[in-house]
N, C-alpha and C positions, 0 to 999 in steps of 0.2 A: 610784534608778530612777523614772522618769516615766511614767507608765501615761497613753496618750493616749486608745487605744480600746479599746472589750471587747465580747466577743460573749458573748454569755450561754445557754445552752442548759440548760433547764430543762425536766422531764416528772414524771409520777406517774402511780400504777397502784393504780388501787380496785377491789375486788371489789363485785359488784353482788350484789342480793337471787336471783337464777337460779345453781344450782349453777355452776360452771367456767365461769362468764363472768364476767368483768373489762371497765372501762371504761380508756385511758390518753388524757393529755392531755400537748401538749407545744407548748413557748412557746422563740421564737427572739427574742433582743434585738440591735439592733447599735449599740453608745453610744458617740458622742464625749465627752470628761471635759474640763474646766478643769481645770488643777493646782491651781489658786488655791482653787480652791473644791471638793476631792475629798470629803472626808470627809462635807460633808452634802449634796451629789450621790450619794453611794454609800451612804446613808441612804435618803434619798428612792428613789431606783433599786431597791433591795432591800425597802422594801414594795410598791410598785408592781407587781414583778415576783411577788409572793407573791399580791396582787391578782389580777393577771391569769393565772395559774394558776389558781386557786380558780375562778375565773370559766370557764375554760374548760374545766372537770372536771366543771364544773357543765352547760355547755352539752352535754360527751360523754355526760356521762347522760342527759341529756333525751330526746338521739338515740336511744339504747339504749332507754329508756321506751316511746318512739314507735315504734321500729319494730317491736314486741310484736306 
């Protein structure tokens, strides 16, 4: 099987320092792959995508922060 593209659909859900409030973030990918070269493309792709999660969990809180 030849996997050419992939869509990635990644999110997470943090509870913030305020009772029953939660922060979620959530991150869409859309990747064309090489066959040739899959496994450390789907290395690379899989931190990346861990990256910019993190980063955008980080931005949801901010917002949360600020809008205090």
């Amino acid at each position: 099987m030849i996997i050419k593209s992939l869509k990635i659909k990644l999110g997470a859900t943090r509870p913030t320092a305020r009772q029953y409030e939660s922060v979620r973030a959530d991150i869409e990918l859309d990747i064309t792959m090489d066959e040739k070269t899959f496994s450390e493309d789907w290395k690379r792709i899989r931190n990346k995508t861990k990256i910019m999660l993190l980063e955008a969990m980080a931005d949801a809180e901010k917002g949360v922060q600020h809008g205090n």
